[in-house]
C-alpha positions in Angstrom: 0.0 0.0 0.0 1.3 3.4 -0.5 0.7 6.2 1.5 1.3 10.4 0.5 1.7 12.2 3.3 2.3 16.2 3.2 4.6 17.7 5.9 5.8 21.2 6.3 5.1 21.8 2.7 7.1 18.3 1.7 5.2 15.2 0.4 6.3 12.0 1.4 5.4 9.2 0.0 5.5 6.0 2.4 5.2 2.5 0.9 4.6 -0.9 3.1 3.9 -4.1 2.7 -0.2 -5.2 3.5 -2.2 -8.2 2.5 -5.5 -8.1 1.3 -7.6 -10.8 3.2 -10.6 -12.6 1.9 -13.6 -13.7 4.0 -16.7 -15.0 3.8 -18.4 -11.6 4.0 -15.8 -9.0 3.9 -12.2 -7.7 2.5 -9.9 -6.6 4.8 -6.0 -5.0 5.1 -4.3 -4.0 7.9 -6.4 -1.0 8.6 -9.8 -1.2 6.9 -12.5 -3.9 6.2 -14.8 -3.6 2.8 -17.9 -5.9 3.3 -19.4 -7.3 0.1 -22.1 -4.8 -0.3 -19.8 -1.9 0.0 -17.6 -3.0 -2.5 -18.8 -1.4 -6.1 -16.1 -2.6 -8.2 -12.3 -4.0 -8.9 -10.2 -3.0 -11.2 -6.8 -3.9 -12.1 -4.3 -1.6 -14.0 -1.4 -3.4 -15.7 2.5 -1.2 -15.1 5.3 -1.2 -17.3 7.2 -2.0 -14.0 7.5 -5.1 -12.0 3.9 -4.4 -10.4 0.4 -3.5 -11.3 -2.5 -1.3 -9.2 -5.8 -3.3 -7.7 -8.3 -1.2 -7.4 -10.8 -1.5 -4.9 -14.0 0.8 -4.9 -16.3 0.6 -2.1 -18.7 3.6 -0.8 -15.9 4.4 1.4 -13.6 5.6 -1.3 -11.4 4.5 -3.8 -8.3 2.2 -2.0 -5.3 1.4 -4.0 -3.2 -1.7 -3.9 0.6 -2.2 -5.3 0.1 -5.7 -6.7 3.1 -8.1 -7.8 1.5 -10.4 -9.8 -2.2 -10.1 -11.7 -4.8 -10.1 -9.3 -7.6 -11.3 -11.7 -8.5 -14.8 -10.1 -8.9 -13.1 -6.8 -11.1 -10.3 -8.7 -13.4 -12.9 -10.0 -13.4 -14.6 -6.4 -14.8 -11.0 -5.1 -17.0 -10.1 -8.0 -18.9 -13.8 -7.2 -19.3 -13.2 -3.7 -20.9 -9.7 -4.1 -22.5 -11.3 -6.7 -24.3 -14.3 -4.2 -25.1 -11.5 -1.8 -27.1 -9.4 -4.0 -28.7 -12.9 -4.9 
């Protein structure tokens, strides 16, 4: 996850390692949970670099996530499961 933080006029720009978790009802990190019905899409944004952006968009906000590796199995896991809760 990457953070921008603005400090006597200075952004910084703070970068750790999270994990997205999946549960039966919800999406969490280390700081914020998404339950299914918040959650109004996924996206996924391909880099030139060694990484690509997830995109999670809930009615909290938009929430970006520095992915390794393409994310679109665990999209299609999500999309499903917000899919069987609308039923």
């Amino acid at each position: 996850m990457i953070t921008r933080k603005i400090e006597w006029e200075e952004q910084h720009i703070i970068e750790h390692e999270s994990f997205l978790h999946l549960y039966p009802q919800k999406l969490t990190d280390d700081s914020n949970e998404f339950y299914f019905h918040e959650i109004l899409d996924l996206s996924y944004k391909e880099s030139m670099r060694s990484f690509g952006l997830l995109y999670v968009h809930t009615t909290k906000g938009l929430f970006p996530y520095k992915v390794r590796e393409n994310p679109i199995a665990f999209i299609r896991i999500v999309e499903e499961k917000i899919r069987e809760m609308k039923g």
